[in-house]
VMD Tcl script that builds the backbone (N, CA, C; Angstrom):
set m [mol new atoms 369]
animate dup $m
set s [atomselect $m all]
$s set {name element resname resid chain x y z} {
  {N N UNK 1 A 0.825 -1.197 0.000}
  {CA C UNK 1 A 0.000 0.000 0.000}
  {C C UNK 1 A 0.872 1.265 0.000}
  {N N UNK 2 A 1.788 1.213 0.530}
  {CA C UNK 2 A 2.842 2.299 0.597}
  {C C UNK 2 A 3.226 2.665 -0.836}
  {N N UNK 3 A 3.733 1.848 -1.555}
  {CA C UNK 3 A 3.856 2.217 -3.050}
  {C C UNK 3 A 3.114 2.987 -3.932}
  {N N UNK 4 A 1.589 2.427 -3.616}
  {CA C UNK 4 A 0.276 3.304 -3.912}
  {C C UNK 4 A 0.150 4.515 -3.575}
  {N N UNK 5 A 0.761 4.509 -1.979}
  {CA C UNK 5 A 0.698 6.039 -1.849}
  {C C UNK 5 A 1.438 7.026 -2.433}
  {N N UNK 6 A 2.769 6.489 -2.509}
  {CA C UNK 6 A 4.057 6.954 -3.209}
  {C C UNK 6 A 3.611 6.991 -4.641}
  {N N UNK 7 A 2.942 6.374 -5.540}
  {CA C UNK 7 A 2.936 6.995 -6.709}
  {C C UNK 7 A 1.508 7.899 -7.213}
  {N N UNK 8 A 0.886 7.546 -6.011}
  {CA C UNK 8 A -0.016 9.147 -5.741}
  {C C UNK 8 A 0.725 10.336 -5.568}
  {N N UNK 9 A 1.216 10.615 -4.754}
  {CA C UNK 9 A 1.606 12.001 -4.326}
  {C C UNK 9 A 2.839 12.030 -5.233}
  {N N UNK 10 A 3.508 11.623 -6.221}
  {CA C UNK 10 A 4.556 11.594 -6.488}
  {C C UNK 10 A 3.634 12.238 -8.327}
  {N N UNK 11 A 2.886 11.667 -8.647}
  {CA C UNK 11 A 1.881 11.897 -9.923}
  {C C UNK 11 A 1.528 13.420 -9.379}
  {N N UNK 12 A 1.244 13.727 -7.801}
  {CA C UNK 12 A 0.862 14.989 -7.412}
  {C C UNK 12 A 1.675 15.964 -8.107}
  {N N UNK 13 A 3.032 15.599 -7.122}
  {CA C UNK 13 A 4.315 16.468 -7.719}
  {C C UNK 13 A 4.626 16.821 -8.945}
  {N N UNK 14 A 4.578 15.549 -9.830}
  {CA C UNK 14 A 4.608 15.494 -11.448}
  {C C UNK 14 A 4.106 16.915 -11.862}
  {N N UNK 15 A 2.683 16.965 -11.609}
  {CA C UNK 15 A 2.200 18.108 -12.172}
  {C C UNK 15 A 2.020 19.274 -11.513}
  {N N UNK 16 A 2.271 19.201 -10.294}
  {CA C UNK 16 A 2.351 20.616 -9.421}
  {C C UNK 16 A 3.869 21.022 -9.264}
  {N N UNK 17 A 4.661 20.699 -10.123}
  {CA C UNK 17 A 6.042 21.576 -10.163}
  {C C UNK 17 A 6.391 22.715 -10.351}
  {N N UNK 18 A 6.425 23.471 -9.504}
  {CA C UNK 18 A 6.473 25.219 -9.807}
  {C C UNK 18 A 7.627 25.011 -10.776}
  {N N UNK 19 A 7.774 26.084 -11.498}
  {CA C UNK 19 A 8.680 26.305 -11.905}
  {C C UNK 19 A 8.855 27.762 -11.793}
  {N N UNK 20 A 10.381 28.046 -11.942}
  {CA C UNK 20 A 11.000 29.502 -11.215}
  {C C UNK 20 A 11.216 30.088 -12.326}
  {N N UNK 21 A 10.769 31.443 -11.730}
  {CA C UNK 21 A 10.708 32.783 -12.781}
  {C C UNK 21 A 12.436 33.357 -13.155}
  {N N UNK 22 A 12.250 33.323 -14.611}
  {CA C UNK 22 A 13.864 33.863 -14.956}
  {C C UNK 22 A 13.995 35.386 -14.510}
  {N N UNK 23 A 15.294 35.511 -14.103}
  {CA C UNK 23 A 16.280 36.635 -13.043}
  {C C UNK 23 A 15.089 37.974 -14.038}
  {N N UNK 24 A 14.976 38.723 -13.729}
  {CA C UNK 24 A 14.745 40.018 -14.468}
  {C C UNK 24 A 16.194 40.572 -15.018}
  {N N UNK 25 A 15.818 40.546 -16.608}
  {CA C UNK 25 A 17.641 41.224 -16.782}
  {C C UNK 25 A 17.612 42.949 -16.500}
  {N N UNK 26 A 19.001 42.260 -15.902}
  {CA C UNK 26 A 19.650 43.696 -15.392}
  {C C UNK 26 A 19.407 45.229 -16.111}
  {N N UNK 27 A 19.871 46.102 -15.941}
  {CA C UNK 27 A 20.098 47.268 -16.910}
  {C C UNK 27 A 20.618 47.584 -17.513}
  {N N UNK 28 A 21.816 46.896 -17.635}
  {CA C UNK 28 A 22.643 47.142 -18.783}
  {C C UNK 28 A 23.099 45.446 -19.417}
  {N N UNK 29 A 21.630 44.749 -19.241}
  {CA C UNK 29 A 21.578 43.658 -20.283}
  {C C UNK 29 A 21.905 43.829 -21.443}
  {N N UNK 30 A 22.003 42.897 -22.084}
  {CA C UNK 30 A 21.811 42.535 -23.666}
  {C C UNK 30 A 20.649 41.262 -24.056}
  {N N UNK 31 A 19.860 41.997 -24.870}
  {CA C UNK 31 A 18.381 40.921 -24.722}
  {C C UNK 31 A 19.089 39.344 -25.324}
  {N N UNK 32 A 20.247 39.760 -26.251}
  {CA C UNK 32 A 20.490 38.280 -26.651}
  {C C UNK 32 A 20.924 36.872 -25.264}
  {N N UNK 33 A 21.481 38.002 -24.075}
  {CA C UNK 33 A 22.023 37.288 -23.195}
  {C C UNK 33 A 20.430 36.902 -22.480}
  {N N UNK 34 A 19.813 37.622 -22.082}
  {CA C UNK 34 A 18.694 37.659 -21.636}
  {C C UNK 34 A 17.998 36.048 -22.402}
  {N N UNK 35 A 17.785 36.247 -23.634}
  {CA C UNK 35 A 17.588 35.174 -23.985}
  {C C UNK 35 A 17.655 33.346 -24.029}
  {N N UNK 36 A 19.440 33.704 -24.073}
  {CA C UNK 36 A 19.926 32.270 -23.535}
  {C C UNK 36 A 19.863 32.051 -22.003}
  {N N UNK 37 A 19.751 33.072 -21.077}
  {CA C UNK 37 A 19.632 32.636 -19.777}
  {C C UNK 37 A 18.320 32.145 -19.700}
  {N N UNK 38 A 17.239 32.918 -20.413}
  {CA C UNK 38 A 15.779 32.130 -20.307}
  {C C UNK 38 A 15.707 30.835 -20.779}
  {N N UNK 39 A 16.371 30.166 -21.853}
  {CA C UNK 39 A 16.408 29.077 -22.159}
  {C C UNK 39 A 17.053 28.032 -20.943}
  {N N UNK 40 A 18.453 28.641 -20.429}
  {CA C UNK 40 A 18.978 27.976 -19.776}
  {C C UNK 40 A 17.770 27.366 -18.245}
  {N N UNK 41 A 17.381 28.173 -18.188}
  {CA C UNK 41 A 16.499 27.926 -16.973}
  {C C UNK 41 A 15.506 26.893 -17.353}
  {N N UNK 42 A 14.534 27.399 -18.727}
  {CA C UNK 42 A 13.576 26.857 -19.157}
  {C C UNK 42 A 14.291 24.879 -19.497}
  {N N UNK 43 A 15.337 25.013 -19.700}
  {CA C UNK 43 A 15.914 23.341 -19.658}
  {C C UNK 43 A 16.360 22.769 -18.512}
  {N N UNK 44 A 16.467 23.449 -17.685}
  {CA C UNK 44 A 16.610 23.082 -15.872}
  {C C UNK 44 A 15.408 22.575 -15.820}
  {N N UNK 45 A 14.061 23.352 -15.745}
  {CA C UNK 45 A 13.101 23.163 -15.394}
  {C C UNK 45 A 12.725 21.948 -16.344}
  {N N UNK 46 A 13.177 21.622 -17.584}
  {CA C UNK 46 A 12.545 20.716 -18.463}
  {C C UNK 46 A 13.257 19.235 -17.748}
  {N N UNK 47 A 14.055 19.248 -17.592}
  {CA C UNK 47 A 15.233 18.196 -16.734}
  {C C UNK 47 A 14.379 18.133 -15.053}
  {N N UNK 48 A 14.004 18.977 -14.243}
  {CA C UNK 48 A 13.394 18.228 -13.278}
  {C C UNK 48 A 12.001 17.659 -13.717}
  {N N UNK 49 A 11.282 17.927 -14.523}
  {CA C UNK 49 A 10.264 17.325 -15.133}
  {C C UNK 49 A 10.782 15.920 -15.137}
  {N N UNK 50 A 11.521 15.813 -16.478}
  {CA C UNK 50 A 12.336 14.531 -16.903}
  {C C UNK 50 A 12.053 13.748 -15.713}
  {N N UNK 51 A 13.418 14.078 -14.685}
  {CA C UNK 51 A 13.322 13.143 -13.588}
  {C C UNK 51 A 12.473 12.944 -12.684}
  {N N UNK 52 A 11.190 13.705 -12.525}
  {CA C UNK 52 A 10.435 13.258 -11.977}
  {C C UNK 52 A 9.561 11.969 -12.707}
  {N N UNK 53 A 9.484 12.555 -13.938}
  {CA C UNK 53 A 8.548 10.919 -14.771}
  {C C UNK 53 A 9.613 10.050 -15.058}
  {N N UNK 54 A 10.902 10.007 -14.789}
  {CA C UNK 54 A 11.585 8.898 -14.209}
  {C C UNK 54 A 11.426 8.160 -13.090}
  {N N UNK 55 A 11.331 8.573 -11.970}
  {CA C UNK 55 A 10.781 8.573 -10.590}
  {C C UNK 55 A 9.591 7.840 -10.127}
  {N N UNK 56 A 8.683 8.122 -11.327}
  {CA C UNK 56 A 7.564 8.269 -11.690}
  {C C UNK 56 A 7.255 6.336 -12.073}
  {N N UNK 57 A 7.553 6.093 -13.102}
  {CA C UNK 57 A 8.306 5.171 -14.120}
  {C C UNK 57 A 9.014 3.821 -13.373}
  {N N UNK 58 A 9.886 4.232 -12.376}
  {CA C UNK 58 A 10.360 3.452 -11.537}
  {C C UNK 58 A 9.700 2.949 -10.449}
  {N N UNK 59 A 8.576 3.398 -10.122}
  {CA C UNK 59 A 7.914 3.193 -8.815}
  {C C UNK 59 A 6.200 1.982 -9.833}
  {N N UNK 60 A 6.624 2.630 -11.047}
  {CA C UNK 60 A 5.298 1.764 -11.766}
  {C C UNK 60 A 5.938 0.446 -12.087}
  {N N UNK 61 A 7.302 0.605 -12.456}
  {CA C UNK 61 A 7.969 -1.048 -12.588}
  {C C UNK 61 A 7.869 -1.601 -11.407}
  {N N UNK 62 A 8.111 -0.619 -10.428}
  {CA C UNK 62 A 8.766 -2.048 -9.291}
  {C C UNK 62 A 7.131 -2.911 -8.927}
  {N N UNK 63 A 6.257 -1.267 -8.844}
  {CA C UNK 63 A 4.975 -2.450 -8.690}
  {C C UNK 63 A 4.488 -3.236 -9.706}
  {N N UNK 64 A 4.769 -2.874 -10.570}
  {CA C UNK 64 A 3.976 -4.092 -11.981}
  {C C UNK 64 A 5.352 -5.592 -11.860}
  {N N UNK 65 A 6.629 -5.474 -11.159}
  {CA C UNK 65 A 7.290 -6.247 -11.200}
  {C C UNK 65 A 6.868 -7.414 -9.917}
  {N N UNK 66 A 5.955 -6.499 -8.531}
  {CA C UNK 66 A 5.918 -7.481 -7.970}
  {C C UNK 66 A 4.267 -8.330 -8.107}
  {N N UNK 67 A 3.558 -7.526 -8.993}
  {CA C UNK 67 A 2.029 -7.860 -9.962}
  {C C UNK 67 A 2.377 -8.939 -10.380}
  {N N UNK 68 A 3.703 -8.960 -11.595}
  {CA C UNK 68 A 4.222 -10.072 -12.314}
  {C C UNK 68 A 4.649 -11.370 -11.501}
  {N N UNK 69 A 5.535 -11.228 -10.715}
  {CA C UNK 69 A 5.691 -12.229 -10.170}
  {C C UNK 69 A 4.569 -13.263 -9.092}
  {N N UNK 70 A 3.711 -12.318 -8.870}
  {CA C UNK 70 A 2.351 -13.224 -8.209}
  {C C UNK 70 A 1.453 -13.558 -9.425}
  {N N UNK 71 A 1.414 -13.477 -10.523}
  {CA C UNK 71 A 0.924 -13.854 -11.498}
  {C C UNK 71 A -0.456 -12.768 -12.053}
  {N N UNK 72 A -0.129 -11.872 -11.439}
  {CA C UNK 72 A -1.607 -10.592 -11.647}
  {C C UNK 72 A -1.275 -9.821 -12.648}
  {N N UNK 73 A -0.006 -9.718 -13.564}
  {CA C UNK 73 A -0.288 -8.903 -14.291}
  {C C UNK 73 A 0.430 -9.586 -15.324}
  {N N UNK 74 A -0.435 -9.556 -16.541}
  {CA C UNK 74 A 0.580 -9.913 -17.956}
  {C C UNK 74 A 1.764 -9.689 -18.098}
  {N N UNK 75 A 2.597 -10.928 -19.024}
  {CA C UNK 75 A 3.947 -10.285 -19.480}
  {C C UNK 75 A 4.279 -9.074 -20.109}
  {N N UNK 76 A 3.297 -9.243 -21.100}
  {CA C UNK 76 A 3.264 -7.313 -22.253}
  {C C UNK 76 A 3.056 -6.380 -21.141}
  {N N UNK 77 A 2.232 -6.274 -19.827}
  {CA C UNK 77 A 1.879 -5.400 -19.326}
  {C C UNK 77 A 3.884 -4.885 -18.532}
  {N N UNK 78 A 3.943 -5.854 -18.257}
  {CA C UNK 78 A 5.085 -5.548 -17.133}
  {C C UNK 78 A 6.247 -4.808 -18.272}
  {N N UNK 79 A 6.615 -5.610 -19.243}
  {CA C UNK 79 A 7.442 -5.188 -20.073}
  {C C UNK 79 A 7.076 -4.013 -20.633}
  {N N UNK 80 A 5.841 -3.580 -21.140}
  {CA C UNK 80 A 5.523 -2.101 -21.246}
  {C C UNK 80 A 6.122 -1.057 -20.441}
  {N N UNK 81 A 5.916 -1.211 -18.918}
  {CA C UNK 81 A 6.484 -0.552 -17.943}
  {C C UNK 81 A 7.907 -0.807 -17.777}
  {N N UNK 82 A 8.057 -1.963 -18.285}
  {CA C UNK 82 A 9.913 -1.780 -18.201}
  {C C UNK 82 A 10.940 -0.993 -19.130}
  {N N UNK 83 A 10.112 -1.156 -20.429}
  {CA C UNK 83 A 10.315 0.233 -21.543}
  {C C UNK 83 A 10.238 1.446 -21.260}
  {N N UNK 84 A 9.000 1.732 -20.433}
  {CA C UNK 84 A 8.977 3.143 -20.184}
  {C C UNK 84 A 9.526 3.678 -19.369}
  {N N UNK 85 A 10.558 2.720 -18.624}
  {CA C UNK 85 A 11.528 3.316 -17.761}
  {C C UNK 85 A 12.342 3.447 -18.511}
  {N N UNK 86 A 13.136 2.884 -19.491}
  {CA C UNK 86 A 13.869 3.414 -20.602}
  {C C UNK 86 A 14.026 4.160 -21.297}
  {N N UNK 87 A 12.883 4.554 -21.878}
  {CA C UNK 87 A 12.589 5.986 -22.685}
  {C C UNK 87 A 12.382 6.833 -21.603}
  {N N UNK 88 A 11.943 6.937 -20.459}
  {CA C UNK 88 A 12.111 8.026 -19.342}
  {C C UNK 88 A 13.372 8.327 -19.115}
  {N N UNK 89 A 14.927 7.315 -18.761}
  {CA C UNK 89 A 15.987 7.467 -18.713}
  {C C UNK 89 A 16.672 8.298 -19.827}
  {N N UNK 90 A 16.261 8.025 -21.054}
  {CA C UNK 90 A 16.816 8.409 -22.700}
  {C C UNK 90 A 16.382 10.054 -22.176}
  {N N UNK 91 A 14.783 10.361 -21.947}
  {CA C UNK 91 A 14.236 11.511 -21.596}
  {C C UNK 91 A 15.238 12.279 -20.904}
  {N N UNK 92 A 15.852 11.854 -19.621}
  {CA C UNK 92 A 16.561 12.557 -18.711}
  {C C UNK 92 A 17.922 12.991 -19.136}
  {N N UNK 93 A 18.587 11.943 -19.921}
  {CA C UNK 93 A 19.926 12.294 -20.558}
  {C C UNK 93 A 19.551 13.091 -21.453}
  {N N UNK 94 A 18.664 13.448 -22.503}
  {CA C UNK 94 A 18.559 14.346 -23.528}
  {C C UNK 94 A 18.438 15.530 -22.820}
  {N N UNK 95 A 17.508 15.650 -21.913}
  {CA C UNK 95 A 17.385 17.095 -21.072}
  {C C UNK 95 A 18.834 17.834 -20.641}
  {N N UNK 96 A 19.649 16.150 -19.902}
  {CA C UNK 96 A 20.677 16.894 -19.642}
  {C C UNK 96 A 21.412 17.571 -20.888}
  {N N UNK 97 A 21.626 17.009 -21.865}
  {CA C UNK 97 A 22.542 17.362 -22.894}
  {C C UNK 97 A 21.501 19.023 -23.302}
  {N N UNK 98 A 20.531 18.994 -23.097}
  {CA C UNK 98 A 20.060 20.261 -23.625}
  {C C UNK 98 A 20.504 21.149 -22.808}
  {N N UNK 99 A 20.437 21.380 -21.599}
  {CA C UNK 99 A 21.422 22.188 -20.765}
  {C C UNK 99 A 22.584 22.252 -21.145}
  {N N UNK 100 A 23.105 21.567 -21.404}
  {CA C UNK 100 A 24.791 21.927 -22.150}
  {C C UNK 100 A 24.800 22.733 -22.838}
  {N N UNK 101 A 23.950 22.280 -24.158}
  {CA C UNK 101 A 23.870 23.001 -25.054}
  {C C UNK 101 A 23.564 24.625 -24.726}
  {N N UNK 102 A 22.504 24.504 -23.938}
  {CA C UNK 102 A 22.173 26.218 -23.683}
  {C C UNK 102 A 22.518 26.490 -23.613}
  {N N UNK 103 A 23.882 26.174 -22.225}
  {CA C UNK 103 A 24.621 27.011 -21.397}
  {C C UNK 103 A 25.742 27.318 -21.948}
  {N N UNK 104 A 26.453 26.661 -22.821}
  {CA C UNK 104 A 27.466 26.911 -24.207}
  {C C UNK 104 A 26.684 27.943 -24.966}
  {N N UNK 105 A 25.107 28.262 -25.533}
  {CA C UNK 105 A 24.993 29.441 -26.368}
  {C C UNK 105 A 24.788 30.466 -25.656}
  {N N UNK 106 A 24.825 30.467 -23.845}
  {CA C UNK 106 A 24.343 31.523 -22.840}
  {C C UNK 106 A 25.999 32.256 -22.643}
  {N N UNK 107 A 26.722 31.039 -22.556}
  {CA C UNK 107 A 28.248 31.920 -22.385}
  {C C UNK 107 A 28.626 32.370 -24.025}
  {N N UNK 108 A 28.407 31.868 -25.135}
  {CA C UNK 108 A 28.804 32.813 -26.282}
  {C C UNK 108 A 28.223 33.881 -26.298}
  {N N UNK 109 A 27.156 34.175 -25.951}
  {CA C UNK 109 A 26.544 35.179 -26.383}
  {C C UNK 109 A 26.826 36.126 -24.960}
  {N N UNK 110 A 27.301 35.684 -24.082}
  {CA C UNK 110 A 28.069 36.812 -23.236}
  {C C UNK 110 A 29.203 37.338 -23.847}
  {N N UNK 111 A 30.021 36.361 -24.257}
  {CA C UNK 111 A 31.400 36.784 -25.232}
  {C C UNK 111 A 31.100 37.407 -26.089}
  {N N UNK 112 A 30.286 37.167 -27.182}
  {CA C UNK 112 A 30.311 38.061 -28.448}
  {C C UNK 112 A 29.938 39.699 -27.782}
  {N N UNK 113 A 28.564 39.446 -27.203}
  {CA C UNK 113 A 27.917 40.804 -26.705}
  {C C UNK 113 A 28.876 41.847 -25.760}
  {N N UNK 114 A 30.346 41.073 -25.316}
  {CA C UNK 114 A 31.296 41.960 -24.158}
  {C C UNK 114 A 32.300 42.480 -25.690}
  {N N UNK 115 A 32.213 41.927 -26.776}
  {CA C UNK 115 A 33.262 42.651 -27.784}
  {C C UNK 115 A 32.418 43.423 -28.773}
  {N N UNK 116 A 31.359 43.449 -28.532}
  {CA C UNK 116 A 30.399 44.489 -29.432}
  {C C UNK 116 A 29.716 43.773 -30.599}
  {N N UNK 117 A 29.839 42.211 -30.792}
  {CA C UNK 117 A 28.925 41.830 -32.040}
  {C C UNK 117 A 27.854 41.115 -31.361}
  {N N UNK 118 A 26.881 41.167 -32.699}
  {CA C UNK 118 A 25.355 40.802 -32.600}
  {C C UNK 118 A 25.285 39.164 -32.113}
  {N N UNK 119 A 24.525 38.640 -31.910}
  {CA C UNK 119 A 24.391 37.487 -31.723}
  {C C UNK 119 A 23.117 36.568 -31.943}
  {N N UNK 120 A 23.069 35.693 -33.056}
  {CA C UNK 120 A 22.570 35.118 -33.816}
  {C C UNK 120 A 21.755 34.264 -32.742}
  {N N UNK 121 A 20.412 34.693 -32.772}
  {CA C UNK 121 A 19.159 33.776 -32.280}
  {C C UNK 121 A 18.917 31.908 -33.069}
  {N N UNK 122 A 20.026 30.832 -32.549}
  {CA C UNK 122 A 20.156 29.636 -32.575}
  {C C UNK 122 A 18.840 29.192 -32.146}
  {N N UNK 123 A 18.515 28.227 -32.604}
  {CA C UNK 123 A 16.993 27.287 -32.330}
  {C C UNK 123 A 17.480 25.959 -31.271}
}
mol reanalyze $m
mol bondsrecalc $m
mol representation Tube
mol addrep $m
């Protein structure tokens, strides 16, 4: 029953994740910097998502694993849930790598913008 509860309040969390408001830029910003810091945040926040439906994912295997072994839940069923802990994991490493990425176009675009050139809005 404990598990049950745990992936109640944990489904709670899932979707009641505040997420935090980016810094107000300064006054003598540059909107391009402004920009990549909003991203940078906005992929923080996409990465605790991630790991929460990892979290999430893991608490549905272990119970569909001990379903399986008393004979209550199908093989396809369990293995479904054992996939989707996989693609939840894949989920979490991509997030991370997207933070990299940001934070590499958040520090160029500090560099270019401290020597006076423009800086190209990357997707």
């Amino acid at each position: 029953m404990t598990s049950l509860k745990t992936l109640i309040l944990l489904s709670f969390l899932f979707w009641a994740l505040p997420i935090k408001a980016v810094e107000p830029p300064s006054s003598n910003s540059n909107p391009y910097v402004d920009l990549y810091l909003q991203r940078v945040h906005e992929s923080k926040a996409q990465l605790k998502k991630a790991e929460a439906v990892l979290e999430l994912e893991w608490i549905k295997y272990d119970i569909g694993k001990n379903l399986f072994a008393r004979g209550v839940m199908p093989r396809e069923e369990f293995k479904s849930r054992e996939a989707n802990v996989h693609i939840a994991e894949a989920f979490v490493f991509e997030k991370k790598a997207s933070i990299g990425a940001a934070e590499a176009l958040y520090k160029l675009a500090i560099t270019r913008t401290e020597v006076g050139q423009d800086m190209p809005i990357c997707n």
